[in-house]
C-alpha positions in Angstrom: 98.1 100.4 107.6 99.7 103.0 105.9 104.0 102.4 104.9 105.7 103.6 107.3 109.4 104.8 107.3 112.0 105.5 110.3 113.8 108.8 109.7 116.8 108.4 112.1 120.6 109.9 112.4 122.7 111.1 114.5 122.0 114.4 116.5 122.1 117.7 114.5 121.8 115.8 111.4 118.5 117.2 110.4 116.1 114.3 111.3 113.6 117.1 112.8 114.1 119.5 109.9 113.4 117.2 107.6 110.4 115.1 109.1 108.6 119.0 109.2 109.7 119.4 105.8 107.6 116.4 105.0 104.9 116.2 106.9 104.7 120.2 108.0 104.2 118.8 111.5 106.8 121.2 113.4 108.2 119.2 115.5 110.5 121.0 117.6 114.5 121.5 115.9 116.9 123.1 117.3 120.5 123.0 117.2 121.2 120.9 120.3 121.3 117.0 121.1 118.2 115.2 121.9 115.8 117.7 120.8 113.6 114.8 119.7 112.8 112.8 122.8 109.5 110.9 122.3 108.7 110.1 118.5 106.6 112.2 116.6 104.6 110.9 114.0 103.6 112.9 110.8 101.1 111.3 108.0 102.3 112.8 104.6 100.0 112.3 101.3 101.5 110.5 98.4 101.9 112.7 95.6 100.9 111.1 92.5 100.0 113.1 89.3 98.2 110.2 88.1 95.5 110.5 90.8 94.9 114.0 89.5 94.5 113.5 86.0 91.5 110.9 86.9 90.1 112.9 89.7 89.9 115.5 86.3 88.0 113.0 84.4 86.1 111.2 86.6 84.8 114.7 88.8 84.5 112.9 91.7 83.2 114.2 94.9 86.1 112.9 97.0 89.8 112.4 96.0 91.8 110.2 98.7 95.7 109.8 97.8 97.6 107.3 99.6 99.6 108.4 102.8 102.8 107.6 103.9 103.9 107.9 108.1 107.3 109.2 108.9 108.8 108.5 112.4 111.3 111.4 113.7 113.2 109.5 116.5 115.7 110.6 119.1 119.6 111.1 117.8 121.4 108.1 117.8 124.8 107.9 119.0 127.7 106.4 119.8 126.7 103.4 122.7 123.4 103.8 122.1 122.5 99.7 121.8 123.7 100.2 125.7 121.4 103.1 126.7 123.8 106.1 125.7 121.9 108.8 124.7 118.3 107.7 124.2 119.3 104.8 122.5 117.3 102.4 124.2 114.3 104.4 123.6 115.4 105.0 119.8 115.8 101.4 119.0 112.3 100.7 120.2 110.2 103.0 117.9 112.1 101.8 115.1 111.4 97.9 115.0 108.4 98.3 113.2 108.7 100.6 110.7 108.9 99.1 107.1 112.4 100.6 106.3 114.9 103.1 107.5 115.9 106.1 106.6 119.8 107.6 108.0 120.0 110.8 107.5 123.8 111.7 106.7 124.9 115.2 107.1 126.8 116.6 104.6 126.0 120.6 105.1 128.7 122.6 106.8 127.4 124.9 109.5 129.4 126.5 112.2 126.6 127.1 114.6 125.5 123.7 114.3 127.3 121.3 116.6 128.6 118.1 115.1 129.2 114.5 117.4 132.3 114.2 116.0 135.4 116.6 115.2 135.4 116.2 111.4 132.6 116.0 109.2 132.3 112.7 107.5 128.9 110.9 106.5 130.7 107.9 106.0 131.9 107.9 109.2 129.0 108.9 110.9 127.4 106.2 108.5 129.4 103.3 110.2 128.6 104.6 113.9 124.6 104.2 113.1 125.3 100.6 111.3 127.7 99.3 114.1 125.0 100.6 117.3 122.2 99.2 115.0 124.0 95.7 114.7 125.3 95.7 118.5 121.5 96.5 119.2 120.5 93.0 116.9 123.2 90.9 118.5 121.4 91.8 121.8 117.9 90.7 120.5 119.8 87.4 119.0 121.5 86.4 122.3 118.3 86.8 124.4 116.5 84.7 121.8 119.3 82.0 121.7 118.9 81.8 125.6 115.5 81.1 125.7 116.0 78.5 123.1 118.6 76.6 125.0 116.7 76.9 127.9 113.8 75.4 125.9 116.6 72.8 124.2 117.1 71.3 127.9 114.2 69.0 127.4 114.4 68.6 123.6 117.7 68.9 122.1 116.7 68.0 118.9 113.8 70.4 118.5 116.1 73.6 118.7 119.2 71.8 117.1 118.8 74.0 114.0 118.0 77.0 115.5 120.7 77.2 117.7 123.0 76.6 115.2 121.4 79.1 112.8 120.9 81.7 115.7 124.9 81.1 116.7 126.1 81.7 112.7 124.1 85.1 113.4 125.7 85.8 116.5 128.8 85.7 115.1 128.2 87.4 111.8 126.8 90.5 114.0 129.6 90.8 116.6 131.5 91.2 113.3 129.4 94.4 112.8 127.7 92.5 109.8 124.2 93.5 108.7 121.1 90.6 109.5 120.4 91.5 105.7 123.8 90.0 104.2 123.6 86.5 106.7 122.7 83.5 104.5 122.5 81.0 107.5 124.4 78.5 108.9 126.2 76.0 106.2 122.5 76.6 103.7 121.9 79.1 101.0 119.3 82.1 102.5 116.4 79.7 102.7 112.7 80.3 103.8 113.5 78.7 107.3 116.4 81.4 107.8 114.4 84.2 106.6 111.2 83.6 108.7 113.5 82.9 111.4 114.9 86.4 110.8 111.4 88.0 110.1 110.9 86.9 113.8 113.1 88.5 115.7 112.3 91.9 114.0 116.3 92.7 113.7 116.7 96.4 113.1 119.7 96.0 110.2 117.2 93.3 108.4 115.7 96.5 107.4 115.4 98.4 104.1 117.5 101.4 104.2 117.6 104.8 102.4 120.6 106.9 102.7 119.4 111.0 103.0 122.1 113.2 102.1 121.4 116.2 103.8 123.5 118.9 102.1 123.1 122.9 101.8 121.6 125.0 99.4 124.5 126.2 98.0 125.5 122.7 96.9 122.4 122.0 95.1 121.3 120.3 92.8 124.4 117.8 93.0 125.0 118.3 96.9 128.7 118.2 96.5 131.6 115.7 97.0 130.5 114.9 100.7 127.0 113.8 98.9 128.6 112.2 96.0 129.9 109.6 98.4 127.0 108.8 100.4 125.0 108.1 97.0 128.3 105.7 96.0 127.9 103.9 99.3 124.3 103.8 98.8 124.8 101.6 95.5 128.0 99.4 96.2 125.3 98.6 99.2 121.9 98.2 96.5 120.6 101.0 99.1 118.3 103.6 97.6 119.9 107.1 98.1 118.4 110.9 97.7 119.8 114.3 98.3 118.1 117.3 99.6 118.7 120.1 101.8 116.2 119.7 104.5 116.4 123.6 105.4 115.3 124.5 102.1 112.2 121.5 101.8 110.6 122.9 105.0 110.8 126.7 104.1 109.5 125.7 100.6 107.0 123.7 102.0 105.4 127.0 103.8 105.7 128.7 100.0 102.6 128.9 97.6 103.0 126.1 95.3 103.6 128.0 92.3 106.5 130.2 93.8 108.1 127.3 95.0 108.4 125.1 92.1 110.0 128.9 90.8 112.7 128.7 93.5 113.4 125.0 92.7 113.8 125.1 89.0 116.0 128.0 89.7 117.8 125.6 92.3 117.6 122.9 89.4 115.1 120.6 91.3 112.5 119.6 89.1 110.6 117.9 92.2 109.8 118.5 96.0 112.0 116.5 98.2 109.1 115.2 99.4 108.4 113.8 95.9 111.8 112.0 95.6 111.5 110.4 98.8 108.9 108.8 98.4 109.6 107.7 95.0 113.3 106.4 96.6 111.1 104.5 99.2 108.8 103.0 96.6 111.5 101.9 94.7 113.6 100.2 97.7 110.2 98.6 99.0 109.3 97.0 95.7 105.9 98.9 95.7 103.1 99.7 93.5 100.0 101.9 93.4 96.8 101.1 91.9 93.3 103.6 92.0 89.7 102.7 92.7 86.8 104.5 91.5 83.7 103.8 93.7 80.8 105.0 91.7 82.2 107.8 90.4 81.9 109.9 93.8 84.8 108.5 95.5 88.8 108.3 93.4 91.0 106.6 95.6 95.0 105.7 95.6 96.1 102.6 97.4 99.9 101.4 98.1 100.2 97.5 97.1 103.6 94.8 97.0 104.8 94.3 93.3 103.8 91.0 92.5 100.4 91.1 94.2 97.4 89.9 93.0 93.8 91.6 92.2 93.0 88.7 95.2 95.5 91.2 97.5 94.3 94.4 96.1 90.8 93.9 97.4 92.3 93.4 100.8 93.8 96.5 101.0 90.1 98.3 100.4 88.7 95.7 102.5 88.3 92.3 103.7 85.0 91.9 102.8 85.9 92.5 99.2 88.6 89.8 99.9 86.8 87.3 101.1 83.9 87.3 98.6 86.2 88.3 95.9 84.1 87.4 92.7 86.5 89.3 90.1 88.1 92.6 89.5 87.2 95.1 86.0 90.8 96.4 85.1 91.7 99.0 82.8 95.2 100.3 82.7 96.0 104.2 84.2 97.4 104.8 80.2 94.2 103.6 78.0 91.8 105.6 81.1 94.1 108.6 79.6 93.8 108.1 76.7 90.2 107.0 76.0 89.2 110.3 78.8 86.3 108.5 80.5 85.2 104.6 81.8 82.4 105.1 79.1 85.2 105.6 76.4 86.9 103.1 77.9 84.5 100.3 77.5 83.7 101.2 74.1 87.0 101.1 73.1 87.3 97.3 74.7 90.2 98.5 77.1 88.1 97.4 80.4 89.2 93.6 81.3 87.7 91.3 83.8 90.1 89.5 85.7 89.8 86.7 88.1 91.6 86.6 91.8 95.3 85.6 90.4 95.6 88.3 88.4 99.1 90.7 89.1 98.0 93.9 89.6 99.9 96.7 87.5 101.5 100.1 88.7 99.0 102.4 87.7 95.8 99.8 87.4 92.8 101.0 87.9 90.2 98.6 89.7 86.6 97.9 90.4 86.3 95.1 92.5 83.2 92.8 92.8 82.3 90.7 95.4 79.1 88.5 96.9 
């Protein structure tokens, strides 16, 4: 299943803009409340230069990059973990996306309508985080009474969750994040965390703080920008800035004149580009290639840390479950030698067995019975 991020905000922020700036899906914007009312879901390929330069040298028939999904989902606002707006339907598309990304506006427009008098993404910031912990301590207190429902005829069997689940219920109602609890009286153990995993909280999630600024104030984005991006580190958030009305006119460009307009602009990337790259980095992933027979060059997405063992699984089970071993040779030395033939004779192609960490940039032919 492809990674799949949550772009969410409040209204008028430039959720919609921004989603058809990725995806070119066209979801409908407009500068109005609510104009997203059901999700729409757009499938965006992974840029990835290094997939071209093999495709180059390999001449495959096929070239399949990764994809990544984006969610647009209603405007979230004030009282939303109670149903204002669309809240209720907003918190529900989002508890299954792998991470989160706020959109902050930081573009002044007078014929765009703000939720709030004066324009501050911090503020506006603290309204999503507080609606998105209100929402969890929901989730929590429905969970703790089932568990003390369940605790009637075994006290001792829930004794610890309770307890943990009543830490959390207070640390939320404090308008703290399920990210930053470390339990009750115990360091952040394995228990707590699958506990956590559990109940799918929606501030357990990896966040990504979108600056959403105008043209004029690119490449920097300005002061209002320049705060969002501080927040984003005291926080260890990823952040990016972009200005979502320029991305999706770009993105209608040819190529060529719009790499022109961005170097002019100082961007030296599509938004889509740094997005992605942001979300890569805040999810801890990799991306390795396969070459199947020389017809097919393929990108896949994979967990740093993950073995040749999980690699296979992502191409398929089969391969996983009769996973014999994996021929390796590193995206640099395929460069450099220009061809698996060139490869080999150079002695760059290893075989490695199931344990093996697989490297950003590895690319692998897996063999299995």
């Amino acid at each position: 299943m492809p990674l799949q991020i949550g772009i969410v905000g409040l209204p008028n922020a430039g959720k919609s803009t921004l989603f058809n700036a990725l995806t070119q899906a066209n979801a409908a914007v407009a500068s109005y409340p609510f104009t997203t009312i059901e999700p729409h879901v757009g499938v965006a390929e992974v840029p990835d230069p290094r997939l071209d330069t093999i495709a180059h040298l390999i001449n495959p028939e096929k070239v399949v990059p990764t994809t990544i999904q984006f969610v647009d989902i209603a405007g979230l606002v004030k009282g939303a973990h109670q149903g204002e707006g669309l809240g209720n339907q907003f918190l529900a598309h989002i508890r299954e996306v792998d991470a989160i990304a706020l959109v902050l506006r930081c573009f002044e427009d007078p014929d765009v309508a703000h939720v709030s008098a004066q324009l501050d993404p911090l503020d506006d910031l603290s309204v999503l985080d507080l609606e998105l912990s209100l929402a969890d301590l929901g989730t929590v207190e429905r969970r703790m009474e089932r568990a003390q429902s369940a605790a009637k005829s075994r006290p001792k069997d829930f004794e610890w969750e309770l307890a943990t689940l009543d830490a959390l219920k207070e640390h939320l109602a404090r308008g703290g994040a399920a990210r930053t609890f470390s339990g009750a009286g115990e360091a952040a153990s394995d228990r707590v965390q699958a506990l956590l995993a559990e109940l799918f909280l929606l501030t357990l999630k990896p966040r990504l703080l979108v600056a959403n600024v105008g043209e004029d104030t690119l490449p920097e984005g300005g002061h209002l920008a320049a705060k969002v991006v501080e927040t984003a580190a005291q926080g260890g958030s990823q952040s990016i800035i972009l200005c979502a009305d320029c991305e999706a006119a770009l993105a209608e460009w040819p190529a060529d004149e719009a790499a022109e307009y961005r170097a002019e602009l100082g961007l030296s990337t599509p938004g889509l580009n740094r997005l992605v790259g942001a979300s890569y980095r805040l999810l801890d992933l990799i991306t390795f290639f396969t070459v199947t027979g020389g017809e097919v060059v393929r990108a896949w997405t994979l967990r740093q840390g993950e073995t040749a063992w999980h690699a296979a699984g992502q191409v398929h089970t089969d391969m996983q479950q009769g996973f014999i071993r994996a021929d390796v040779v590193a995206y640099a030395d395929l460069e450099t030698a220009g061809s698996m033939a060139a490869v080999r004779e150079a002695g760059r192609l290893r075989s490695e067995g199931r344990d093996y960490v697989v490297q950003d940039g590895d690319v692998i032919h897996i063999h299995f019975s």
